[in-house]
C-alpha positions as CSV (number, residue, x, y, z in Angstrom):
1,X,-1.0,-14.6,23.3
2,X,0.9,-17.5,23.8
3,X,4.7,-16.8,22.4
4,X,5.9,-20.5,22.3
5,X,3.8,-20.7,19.1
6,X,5.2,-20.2,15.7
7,X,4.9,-16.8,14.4
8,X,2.4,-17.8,11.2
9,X,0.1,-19.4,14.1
10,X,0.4,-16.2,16.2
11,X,-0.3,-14.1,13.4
12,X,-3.2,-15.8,12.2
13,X,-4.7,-16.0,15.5
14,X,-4.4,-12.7,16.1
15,X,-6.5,-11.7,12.4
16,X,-9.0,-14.3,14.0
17,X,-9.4,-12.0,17.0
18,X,-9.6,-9.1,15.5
19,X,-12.4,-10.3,12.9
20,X,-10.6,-10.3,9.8
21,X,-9.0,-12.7,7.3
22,X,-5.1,-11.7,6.5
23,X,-2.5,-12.3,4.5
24,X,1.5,-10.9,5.5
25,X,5.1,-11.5,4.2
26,X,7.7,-10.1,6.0
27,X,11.6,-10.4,4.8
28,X,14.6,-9.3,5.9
29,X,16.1,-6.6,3.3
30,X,19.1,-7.3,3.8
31,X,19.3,-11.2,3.2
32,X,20.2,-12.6,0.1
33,X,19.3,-15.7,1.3
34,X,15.0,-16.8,1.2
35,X,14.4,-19.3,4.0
36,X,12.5,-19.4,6.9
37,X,15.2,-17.7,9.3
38,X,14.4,-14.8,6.7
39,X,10.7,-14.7,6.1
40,X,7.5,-15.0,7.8
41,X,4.9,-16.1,5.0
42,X,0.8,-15.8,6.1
43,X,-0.8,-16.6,2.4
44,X,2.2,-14.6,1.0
45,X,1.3,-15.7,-2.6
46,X,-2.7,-15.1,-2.3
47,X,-4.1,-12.3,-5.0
48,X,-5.5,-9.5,-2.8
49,X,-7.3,-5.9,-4.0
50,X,-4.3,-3.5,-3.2
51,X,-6.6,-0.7,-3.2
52,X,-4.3,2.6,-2.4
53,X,-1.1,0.7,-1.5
54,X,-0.9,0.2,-5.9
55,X,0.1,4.1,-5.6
56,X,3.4,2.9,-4.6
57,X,3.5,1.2,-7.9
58,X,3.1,4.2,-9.8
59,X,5.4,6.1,-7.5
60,X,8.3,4.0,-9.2
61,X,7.2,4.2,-12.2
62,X,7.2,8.1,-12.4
63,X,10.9,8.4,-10.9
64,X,12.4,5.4,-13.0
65,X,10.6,7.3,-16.0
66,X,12.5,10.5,-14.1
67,X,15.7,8.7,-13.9
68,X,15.1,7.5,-18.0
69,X,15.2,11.4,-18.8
70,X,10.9,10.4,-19.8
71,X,10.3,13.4,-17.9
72,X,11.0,16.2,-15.2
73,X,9.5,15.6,-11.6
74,X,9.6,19.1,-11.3
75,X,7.0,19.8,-14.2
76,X,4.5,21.6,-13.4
77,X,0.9,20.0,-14.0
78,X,-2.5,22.2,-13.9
79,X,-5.4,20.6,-11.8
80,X,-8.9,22.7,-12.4
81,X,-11.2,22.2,-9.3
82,X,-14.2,21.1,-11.2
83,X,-12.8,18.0,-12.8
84,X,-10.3,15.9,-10.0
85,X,-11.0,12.3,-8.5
86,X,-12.8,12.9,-5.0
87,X,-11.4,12.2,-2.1
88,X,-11.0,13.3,1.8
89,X,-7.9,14.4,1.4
90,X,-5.1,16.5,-0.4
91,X,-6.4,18.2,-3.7
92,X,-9.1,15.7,-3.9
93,X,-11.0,17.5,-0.5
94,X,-9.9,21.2,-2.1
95,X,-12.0,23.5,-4.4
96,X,-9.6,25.9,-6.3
97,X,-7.6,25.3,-9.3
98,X,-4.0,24.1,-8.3
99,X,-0.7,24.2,-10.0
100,X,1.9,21.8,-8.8
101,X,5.4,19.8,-9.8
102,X,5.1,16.0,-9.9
103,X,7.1,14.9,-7.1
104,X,4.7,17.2,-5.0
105,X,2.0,15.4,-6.4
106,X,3.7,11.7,-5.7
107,X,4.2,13.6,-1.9
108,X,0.9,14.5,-1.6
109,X,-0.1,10.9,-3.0
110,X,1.6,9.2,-0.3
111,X,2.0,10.9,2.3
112,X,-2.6,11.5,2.6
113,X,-2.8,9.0,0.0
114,X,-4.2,12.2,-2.4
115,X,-6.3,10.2,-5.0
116,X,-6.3,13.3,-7.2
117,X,-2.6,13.7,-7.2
118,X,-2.7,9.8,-8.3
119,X,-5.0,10.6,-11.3
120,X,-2.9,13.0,-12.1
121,X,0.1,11.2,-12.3
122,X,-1.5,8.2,-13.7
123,X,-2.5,10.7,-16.6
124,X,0.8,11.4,-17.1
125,X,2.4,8.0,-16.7
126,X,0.0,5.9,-17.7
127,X,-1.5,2.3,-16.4
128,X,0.8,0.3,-19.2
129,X,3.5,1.5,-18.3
130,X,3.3,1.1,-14.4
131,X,2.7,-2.5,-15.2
132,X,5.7,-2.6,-17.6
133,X,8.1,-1.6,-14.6
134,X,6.7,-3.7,-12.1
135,X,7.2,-6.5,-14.5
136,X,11.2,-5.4,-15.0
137,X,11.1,-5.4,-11.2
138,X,9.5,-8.9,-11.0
139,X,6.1,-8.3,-9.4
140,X,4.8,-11.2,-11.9
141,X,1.2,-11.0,-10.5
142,X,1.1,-7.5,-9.7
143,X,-1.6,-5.4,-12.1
144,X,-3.0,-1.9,-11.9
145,X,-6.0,-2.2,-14.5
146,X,-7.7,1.3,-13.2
147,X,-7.2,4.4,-12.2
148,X,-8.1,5.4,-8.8
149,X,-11.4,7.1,-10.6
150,X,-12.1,3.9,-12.3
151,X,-12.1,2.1,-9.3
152,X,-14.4,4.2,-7.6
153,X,-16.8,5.1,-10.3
154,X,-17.2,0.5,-10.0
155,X,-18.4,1.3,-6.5
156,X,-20.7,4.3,-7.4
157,X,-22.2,1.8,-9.8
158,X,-22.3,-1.3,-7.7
159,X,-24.0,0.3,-5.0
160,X,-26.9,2.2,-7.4
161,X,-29.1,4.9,-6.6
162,X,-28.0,3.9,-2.6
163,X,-24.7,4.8,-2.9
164,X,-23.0,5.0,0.6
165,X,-25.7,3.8,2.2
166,X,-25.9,0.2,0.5
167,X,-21.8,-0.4,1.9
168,X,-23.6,-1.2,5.2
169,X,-24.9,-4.3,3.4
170,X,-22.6,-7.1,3.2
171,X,-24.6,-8.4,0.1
172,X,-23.5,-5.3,-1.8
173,X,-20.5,-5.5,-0.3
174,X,-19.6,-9.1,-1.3
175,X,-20.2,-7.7,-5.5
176,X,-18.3,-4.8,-5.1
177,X,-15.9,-5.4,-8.5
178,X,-13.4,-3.2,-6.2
179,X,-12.6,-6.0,-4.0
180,X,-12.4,-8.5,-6.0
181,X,-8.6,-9.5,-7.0
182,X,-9.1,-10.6,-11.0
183,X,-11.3,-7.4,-11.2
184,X,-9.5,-4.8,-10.1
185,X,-5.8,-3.4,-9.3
186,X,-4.2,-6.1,-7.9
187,X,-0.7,-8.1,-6.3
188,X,0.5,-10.3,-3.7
189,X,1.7,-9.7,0.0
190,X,5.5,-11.4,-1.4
191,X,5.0,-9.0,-4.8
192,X,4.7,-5.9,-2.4
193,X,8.3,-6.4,0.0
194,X,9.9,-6.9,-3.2
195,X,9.2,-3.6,-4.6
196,X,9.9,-2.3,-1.2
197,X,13.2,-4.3,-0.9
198,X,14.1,-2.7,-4.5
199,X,13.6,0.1,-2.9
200,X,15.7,-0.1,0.2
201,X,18.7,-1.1,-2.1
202,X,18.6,1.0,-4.8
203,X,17.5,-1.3,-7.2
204,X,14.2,0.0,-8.3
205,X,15.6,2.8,-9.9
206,X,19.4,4.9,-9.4
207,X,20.2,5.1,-6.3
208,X,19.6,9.0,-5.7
209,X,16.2,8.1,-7.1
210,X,15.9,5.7,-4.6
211,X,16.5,7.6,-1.6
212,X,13.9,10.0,-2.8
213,X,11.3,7.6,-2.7
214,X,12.3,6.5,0.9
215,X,11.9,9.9,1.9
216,X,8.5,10.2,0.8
217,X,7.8,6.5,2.1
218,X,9.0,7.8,5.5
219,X,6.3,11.2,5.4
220,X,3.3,8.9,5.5
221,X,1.1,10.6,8.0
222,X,-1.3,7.7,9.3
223,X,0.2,5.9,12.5
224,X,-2.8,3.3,13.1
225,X,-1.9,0.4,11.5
226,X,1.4,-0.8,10.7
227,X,3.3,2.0,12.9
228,X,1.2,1.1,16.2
229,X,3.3,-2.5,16.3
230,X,6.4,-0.5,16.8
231,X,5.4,2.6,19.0
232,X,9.3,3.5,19.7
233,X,11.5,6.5,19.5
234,X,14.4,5.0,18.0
235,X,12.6,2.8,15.3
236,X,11.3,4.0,12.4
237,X,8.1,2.7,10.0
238,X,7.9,3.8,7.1
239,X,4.7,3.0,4.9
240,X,1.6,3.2,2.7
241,X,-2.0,2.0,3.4
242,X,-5.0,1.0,1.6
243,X,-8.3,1.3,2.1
244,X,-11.7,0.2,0.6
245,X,-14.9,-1.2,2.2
246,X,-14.0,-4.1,4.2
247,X,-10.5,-4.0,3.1
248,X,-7.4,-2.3,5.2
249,X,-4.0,-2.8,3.9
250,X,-0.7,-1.5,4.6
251,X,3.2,-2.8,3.9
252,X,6.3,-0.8,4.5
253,X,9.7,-1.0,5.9
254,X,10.3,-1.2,9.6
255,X,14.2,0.1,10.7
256,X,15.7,-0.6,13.9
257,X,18.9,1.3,15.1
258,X,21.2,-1.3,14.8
259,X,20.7,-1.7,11.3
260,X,18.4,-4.6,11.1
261,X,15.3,-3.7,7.7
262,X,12.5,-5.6,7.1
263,X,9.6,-5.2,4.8
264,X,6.5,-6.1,5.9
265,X,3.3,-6.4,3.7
266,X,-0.2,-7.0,5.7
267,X,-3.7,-6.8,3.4
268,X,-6.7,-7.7,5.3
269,X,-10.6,-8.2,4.7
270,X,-13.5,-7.7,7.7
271,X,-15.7,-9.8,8.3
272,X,-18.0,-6.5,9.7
273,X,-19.2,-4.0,7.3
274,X,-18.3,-1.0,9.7
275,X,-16.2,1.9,8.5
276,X,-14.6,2.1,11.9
277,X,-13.0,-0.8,13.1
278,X,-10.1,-0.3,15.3
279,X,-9.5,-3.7,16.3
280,X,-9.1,-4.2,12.1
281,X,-6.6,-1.4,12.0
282,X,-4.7,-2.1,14.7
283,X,-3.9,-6.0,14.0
284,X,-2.4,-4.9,11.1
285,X,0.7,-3.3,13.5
286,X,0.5,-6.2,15.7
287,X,0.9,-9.2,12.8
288,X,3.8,-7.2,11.8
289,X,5.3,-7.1,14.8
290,X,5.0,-10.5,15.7
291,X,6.7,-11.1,12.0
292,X,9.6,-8.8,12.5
293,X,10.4,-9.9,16.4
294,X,10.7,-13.7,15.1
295,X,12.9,-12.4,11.9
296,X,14.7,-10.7,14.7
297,X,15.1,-13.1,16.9
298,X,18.7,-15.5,17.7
């Protein structure tokens, strides 16, 4: 790839290659000043589906509710094994009745991207008032308007008596209400690094609040999309993705040893139908690398 060209080109040529259309924002966290010396805009401002990456949304909202004194992260919340969101992971792939503290939950929610655990904790929490707190945060086009069971139960009935089958059809595909921005849960690449630039300092929530949520940020176990752009020792990604049909999403905060923080927000759509496309995935590390080397650079 040619280098001489400016990084929104490179970027965009690269989700050409890999067969998807993108949108990115990258900033530097530590800049008070927005210009372009200090963020990399693709489409920044475009409404995408945010899929799994809204659990981040509700991640805040428990622990500034926490930090409020609204409740106890430690709380212990009952989850019966005949009546959880489904899922291939967490408690949402077990069988057994399961008794567990919030922030465990937000861990397991994050970390495996547990849709369960987000039930759960949307039970308790509740969808108004995740949208109150990303409003006091201002994520002005940011909107959860389902729980992660709502959104799929939209699928279940968009695909019919096919079910999994009919998401090999992009004509299904293409009415999914799921991946469609003014019908489902919902933000902007520029929305998303300002919740994580909140985050990074301590102004979503008290600082020892804060630090928690970086923690579980930084326990996120899937290294295939925004962490391959950055496969070094001493740099450290942390993250959460999305996924849907089509869609693969992921933002998160990239850290370099000498100090240098950058949030980076990536949502993409395939043009291919397949569940496995590790061209799709992997672009995702490489757009964001491309963003945070020209951020970096003199």
């Amino acid at each position: 790839m040619n280098t001489t060209r400016a990084p929104d080109a490179r970027i965009r040529a690269a989700f050409d290659e890999a067969g998807v259309t993108g949108y990115l924002h990258a900033v530097d966290i530590d800049s008070d000043v927005q210009d372009s010396a200090t963020q990399i805009s693709v489409g920044a401002d475009s409404l995408v589906a945010t899929s799994s990456v809204h659990k981040l949304c509700l991640l805040v909202t428990l622990y500034r509710q926490a930090a409020d004194g609204l409740l106890d992260l430690t709380e212990q919340i009952e989850s019966p094994g005949d009546a959880r969101t489904g899922g291939p992971t967490g408690l949402a792939a077990m069988l057994d009745p399961v008794r567990m503290s919030m922030r465990d939950l937000a861990y397991l929610m994050m970390s495996v991207s547990d849709n369960a655990a987000a039930d759960l904790l949307f039970q308790r929490v509740g969808l108004a008032a995740v949208n109150d707190a990303m409003t006091a945060l201002g994520l002005t086009r940011t909107l959860a308007t389902q729980t992660v069971g709502e959104l799929f139960a939209t699928i279940a009935e968009d695909t019919g008596q096919a079910g999994v089958r009919a998401l090999a059809d992009p004509q299904v595909v293409a009415r999914l209400r799921a991946l469609d921005p003014s019908r489902t849960n919902r933000g902007t690449p520029r929305d998303m690094t300002r919740l994580l630039t909140a985050i990074w300092r301590d102004r979503a929530c008290p600082p020892e609040h804060c630090a928690a949520l970086r923690r579980i940020l930084g326990l996120q176990v899937w290294p295939h999309r925004l962490a391959s752009g950055f496969p070094f020792d001493d740099v450290h990604v942390s993250g959460k993705t999305g996924s849907l049909p089509t869609v693969r999403n992921e933002i998160g905060v990239v850290e370099y040893p000498d100090g240098g923080r950058y949030a980076v927000a990536v949502f993409t759509r395939a043009a291919s139908t397949a569940a496995t496309l590790p061209a799709a995935d992997a672009v995702i590390g490489t757009a964001a690398r491309i963003a945070v080397e020209a951020l970096r650079a003199p």
